[in-house]
C-alpha positions in Angstrom: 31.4 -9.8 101.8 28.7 -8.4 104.1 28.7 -11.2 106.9 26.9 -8.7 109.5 24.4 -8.3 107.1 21.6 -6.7 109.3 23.4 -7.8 112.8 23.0 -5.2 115.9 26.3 -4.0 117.3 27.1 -2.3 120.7 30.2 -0.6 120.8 31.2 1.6 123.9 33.2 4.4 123.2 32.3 4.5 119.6 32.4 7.9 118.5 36.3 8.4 117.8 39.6 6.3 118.1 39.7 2.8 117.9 35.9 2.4 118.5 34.9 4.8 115.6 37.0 2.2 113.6 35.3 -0.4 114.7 31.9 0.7 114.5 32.8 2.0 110.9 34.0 -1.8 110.0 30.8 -3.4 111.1 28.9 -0.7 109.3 30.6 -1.3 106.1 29.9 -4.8 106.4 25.7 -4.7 107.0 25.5 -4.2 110.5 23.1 -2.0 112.7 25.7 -0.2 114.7 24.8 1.5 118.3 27.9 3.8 119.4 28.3 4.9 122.8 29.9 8.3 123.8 29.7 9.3 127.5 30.0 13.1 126.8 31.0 14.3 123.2 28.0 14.8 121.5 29.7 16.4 118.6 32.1 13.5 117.9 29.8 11.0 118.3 27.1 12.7 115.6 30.6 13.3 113.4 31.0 9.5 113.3 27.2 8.3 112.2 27.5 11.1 109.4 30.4 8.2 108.5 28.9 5.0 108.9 27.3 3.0 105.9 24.3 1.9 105.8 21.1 3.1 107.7 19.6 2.6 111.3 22.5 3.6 113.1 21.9 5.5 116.3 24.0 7.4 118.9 23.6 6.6 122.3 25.1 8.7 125.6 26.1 6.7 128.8 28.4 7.2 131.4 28.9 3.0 131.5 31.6 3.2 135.0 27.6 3.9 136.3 26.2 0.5 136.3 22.6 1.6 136.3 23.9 3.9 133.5 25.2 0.7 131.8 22.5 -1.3 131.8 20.5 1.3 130.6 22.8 1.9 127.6 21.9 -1.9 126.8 18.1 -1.4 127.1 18.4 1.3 124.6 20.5 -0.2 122.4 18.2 -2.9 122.4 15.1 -1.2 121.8 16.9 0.7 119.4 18.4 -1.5 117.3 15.4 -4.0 117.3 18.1 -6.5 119.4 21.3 -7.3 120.1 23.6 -9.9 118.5 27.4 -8.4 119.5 28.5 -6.1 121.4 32.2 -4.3 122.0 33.7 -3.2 125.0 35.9 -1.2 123.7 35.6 2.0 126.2 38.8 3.0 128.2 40.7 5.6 129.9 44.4 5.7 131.4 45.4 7.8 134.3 48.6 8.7 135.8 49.7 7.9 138.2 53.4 6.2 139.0 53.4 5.7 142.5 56.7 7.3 143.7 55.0 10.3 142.8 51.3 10.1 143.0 50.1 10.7 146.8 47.8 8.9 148.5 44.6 10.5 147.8 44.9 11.1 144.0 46.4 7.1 143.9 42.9 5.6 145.2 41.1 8.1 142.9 43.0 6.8 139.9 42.4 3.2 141.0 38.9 3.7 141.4 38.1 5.3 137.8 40.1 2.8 135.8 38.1 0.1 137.7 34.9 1.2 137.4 35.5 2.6 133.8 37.6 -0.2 132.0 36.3 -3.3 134.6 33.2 -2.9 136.1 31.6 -1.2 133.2 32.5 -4.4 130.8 31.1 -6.5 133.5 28.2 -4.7 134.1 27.4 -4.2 130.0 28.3 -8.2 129.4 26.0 -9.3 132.1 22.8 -7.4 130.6 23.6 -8.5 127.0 24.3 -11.6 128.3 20.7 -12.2 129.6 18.8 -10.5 126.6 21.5 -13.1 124.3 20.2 -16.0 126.2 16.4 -15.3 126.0 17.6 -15.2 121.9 19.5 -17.8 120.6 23.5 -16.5 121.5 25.6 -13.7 120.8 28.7 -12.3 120.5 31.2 -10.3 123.2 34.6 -8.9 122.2 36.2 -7.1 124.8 39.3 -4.3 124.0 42.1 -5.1 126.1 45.7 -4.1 126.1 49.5 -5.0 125.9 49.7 -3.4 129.2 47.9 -6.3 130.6 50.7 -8.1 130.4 54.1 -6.4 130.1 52.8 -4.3 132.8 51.9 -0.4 133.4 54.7 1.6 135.2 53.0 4.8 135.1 49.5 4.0 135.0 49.4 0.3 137.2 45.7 0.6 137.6 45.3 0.8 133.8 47.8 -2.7 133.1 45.6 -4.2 135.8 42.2 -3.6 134.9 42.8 -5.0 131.6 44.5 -8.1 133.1 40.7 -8.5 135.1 39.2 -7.8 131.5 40.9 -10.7 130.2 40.3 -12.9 133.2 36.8 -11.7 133.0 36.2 -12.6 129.8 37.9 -16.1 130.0 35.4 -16.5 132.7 32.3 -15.8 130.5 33.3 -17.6 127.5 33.6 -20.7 129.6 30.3 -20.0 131.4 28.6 -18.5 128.4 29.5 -21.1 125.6 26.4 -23.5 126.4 24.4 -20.8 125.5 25.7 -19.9 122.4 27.5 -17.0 123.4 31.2 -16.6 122.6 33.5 -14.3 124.0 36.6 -12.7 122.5 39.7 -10.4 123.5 41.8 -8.3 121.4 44.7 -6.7 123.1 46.4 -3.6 121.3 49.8 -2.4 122.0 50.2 1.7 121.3 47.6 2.2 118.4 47.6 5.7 116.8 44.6 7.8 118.5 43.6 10.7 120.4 44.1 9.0 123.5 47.9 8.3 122.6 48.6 11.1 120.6 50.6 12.9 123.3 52.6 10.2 123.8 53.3 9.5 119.8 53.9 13.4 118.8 56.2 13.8 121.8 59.7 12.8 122.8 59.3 9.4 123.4 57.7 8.7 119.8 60.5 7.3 118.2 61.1 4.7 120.9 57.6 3.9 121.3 57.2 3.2 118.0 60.8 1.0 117.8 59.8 -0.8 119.9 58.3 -2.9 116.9 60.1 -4.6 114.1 57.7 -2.5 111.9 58.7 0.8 113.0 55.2 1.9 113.9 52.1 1.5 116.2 49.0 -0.1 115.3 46.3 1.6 112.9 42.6 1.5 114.7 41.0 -0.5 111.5 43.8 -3.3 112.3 42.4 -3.2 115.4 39.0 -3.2 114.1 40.2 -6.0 111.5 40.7 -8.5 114.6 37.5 -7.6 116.6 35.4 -8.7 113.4 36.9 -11.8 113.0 36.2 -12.9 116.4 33.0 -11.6 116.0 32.7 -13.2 112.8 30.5 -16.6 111.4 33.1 -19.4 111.9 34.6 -18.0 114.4 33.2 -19.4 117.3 35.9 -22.4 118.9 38.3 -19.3 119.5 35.9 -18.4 122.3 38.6 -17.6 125.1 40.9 -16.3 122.7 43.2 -13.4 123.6 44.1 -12.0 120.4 47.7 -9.5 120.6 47.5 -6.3 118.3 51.2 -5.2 119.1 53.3 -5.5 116.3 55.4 -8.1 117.7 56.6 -5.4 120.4 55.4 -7.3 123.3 55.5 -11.5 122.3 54.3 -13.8 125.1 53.6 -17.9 124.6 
């Protein structure tokens, strides 16, 4: 099946991890695939050397800068020939556990998980939001987290910027349904990538990885895997949906 036969993808952070996946998946599948990168160059040309198809294009973007953001639309746009989905799939984690973290370097964590993993979705949905409006609807799936949720200890602006990202996107699909536009969230527990890695090699591995029944973390294509469906032709009354990739290490009803 190539059911995004031709369609124009956005993903942010595309060039490695869990975006590369995805990107890769829609790629295999038909689609035009834009991948931002906001400062590897290298890893982001390594990934469109592995992308099917043709027409696939690199784009660089530093999206926590909202003028930056809505330019990385305009150009994906222009150089797709449209926009039909994107992914928000860009993200960073800082630490910063606040009986040890002082003052300064607190508010300076808080304000780059923010503007990175919050305000860059926004800004990013709100611009393909009006192009998918002026052109029949569209599709938004926004990369969340586990941490959302259970909570992050070491990192609280991380857990809570993802619980905005899911509150955000609740928002739009309500708002953005009557025009066609439906808006998913797929929230990962530990998934095995760069960003991770230190975690997963080191001596909390085994317990991190325990903490499913399946003895492991998540692979980035069955990440991918659940950002397609949502994304996907018949998929459109789970607009809203927040879909968990953990494993069953983190179950909430």
């Amino acid at each position: 099946m190539r059911q995004f036969q031709d369609k124009k993808v956005l993903v942010t952070g595309g060039s490695r991890g869990i975006g590369k996946s995805i990107a890769r998946a829609f790629a295999d599948q038909g689609a035009r695939v834009a991948i931002n990168y906001r400062s590897n160059a290298a890893a982001a040309a390594d990934c469109l050397r592995e992308l099917g198809g043709k027409g696939n294009i690199a784009l660089q973007a530093d999206i926590a800068d909202p003028a930056q953001a809505a330019m990385l639309v305009e150009d994906a746009i222009s150089g797709l020939g449209g926009l039909d989905i994107v992914v928000n799939n860009a993200g960073i984690y800082l630490w910063h556990p606040i009986a040890t973290a002082d003052f300064s370097d607190w508010i300076a964590a808080w304000r780059q998980t923010i503007d990175t993993n919050l305000l860059a979705a926004a800004s990013i949905c709100y611009c393909a939001a009006q192009h998918m409006m002026r052109h029949g609807g569209g599709r938004i799936v926004n990369v969340s987290s586990r941490g959302a949720f259970r909570g992050e200890p070491d990192g609280p602006a991380y857990g809570a910027s993802k619980a905005g990202l899911n509150a955000l996107s609740q928002s739009l699909a309500i708002a953005l349904a009557p025009h066609n536009i439906f808006v998913g969230v797929v929230a990962p527990g530990f998934v095995e990538t760069d960003m991770a890695a230190e975690w997963l090699e080191g001596e909390r591995g085994d317990a991190i990885r325990a903490q499913s029944p399946l003895g492991r973390v998540a692979r980035p294509e069955e990440v991918a895997h659940a950002v397609l469906f949502l994304a996907s032709p018949g998929a459109e009354f789970t607009t809203g949906t927040i879909i968990d990739v953990n494993g069953a290490s983190y179950l909430r009803s």
